[in-house]
N, C-alpha and C positions, 0 to 999 in steps of 0.2 A: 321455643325461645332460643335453644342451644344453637340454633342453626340460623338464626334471623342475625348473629354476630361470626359468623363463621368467617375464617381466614379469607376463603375465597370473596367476602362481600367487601370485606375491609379493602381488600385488594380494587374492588371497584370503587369501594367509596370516596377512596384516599384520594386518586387524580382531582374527582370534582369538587371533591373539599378545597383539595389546594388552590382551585380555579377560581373558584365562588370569590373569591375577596376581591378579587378587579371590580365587581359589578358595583361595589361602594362606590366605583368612580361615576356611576350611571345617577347622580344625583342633580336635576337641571331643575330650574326655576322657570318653565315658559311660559309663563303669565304675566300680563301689565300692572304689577299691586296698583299702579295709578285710578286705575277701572273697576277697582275691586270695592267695595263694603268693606266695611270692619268686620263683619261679620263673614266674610271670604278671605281675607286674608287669613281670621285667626283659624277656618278651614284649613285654608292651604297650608300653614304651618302644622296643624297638627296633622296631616295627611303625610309631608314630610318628616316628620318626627316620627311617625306607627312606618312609614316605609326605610327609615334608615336602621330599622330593627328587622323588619320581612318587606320583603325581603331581601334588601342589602347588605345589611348588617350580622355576614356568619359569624363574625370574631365574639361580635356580643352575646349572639345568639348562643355559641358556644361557653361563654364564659354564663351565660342563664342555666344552661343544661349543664353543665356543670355544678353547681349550687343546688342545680335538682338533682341529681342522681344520688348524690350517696343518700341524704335523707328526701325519700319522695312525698313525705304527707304533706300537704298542703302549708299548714301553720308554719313550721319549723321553714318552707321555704321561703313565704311569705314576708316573714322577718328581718330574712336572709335580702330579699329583693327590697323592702323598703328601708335596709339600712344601704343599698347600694342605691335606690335612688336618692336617696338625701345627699349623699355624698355626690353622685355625677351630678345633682340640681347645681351644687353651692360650686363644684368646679366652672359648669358651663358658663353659670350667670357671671363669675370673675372672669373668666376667660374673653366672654361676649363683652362685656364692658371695659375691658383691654386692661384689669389688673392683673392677670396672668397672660403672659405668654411664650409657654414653652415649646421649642422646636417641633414641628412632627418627629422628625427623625428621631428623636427621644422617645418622644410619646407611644407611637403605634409599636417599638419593639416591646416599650414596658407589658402594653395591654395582651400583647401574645404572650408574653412570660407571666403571667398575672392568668391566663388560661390554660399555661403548663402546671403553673403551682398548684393550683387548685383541682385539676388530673390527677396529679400525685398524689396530692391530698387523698383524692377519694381513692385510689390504690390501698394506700398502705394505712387508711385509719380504718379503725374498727367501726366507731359511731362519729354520729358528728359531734364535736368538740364546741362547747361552749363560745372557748374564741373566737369562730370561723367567725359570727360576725361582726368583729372587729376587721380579722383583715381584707375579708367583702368590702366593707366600707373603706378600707385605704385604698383596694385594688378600684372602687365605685369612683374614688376623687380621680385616677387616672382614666378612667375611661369617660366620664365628663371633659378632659380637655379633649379626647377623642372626638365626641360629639361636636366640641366649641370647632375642631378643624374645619367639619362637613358643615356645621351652620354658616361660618363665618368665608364657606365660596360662595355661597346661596345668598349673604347677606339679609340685614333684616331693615324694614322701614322705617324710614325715623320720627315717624310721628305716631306710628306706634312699635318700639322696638320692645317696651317689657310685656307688653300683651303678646307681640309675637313672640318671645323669648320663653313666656310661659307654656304658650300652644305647640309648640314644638316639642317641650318636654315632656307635656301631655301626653304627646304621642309617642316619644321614646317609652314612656312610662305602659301605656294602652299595649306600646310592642313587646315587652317585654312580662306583661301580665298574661298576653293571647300564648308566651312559649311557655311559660310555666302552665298554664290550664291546657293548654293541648299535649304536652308531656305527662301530665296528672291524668289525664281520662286515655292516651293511649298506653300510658307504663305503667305512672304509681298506682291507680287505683287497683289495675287488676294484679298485678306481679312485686308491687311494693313489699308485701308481709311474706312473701314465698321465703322457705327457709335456701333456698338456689339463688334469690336477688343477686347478693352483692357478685356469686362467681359471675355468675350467668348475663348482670346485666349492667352493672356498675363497673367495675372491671375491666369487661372488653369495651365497651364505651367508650370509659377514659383513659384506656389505651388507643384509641384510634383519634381522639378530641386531643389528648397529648401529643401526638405524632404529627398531627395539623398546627399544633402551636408552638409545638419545637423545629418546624420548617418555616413557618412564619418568623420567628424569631430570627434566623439565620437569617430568612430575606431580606428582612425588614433592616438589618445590620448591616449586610454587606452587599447589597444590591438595589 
């Protein structure tokens, strides 16, 4: 495991980290919902929703694996993810129905710094802190208006706009359970209890997931 975070990988990883974030732009709608079932639309919506998670969505993905790493047992993440999805639920649903509307340009720096904070976090805490899901859940309400940005290119139908509004969270939700269960059976399960975890694997991690979202931040700020 010492060698699977080695300088040298970080070094490769960094470029395609930094890269990965364009592809959220790869978000298209080419289908006629006119032609569609209810029952294909609310498809299509959730197929949108699990893909603006995998794999488009690194920022979130990151901000997921982050919330996993420092504590990797299942429960304690579990928590962690359903007080962030309550939260981006009640941002999208305001956001989509035009009670909120905040700028992108606000929005996507906060969510990169919202994935720095929580890098840090697992740096320099010992265990996970009671708190953390409180501010999961603050950081959850900003990354639902993130979500409301990519829905609201896509647009939703209007005669069924809360069904699709549902099916799409569905699938934000579906995408963000598949990264925490796939981080749980390739990390936590077998290296979670190692007395080496947190140098070995927590650590350089969110050294490398911080270095991606303190570059995003700047981007996203001044470019």
């Amino acid at each position: 495991m010492a060698h699977l975070f080695s300088c040298s990988r970080v070094r490769c990883l960094l470029p395609l980290l930094l890269l990965l974030p364009a592809l959220a732009n790869a978000h298209v709608l080419d289908v006629d919902l006119s032609k569609l079932s209810r029952t294909d639309i609310l498809w299509t919506y959730l197929q949108l929703g699990f893909k603006h998670i995998l794999p488009l969505g690194l920022d979130h993905i990151l901000f997921v694996l982050s919330i996993f790493f420092l504590e990797p047992r299942l429960k304690p993440v579990l928590w962690q993810a359903t007080a962030f999805t309550v939260a981006h639920s009640i941002t999208l649903g305001l956001a989509m129905y035009g009670i909120l509307a905040p700028p992108v340009a606000v929005v996507e720096p906060i969510i990169a710094l919202s994935i720095l904070f929580v890098a840090i976090e697992n740096i320099v805490a010992d265990r996970l802190n009671p708190w953390r899901v409180a501010i999961v859940f603050g950081f959850g309400l900003i990354h639902g208006l993130g979500f409301a940005s990519a829905l609201t290119g896509l647009g939703l139908p209007r005669h069924m706009f809360f069904e699709s509004l549902i099916s799409f969270n569905v699938g934000v939700e579906l995408g963000q359970v598949t990264v925490i269960l796939l981080a749980w059976l390739l990390v936590g399960r077998w290296f979670g209890q190692k007395v080496w975890y947190k140098q070995r694997v927590v650590v350089p991690a969110s050294v490398v997931i911080g270095l991606v979202a303190a570059y995003w931040t700047v981007e996203r700020v001044f470019f």
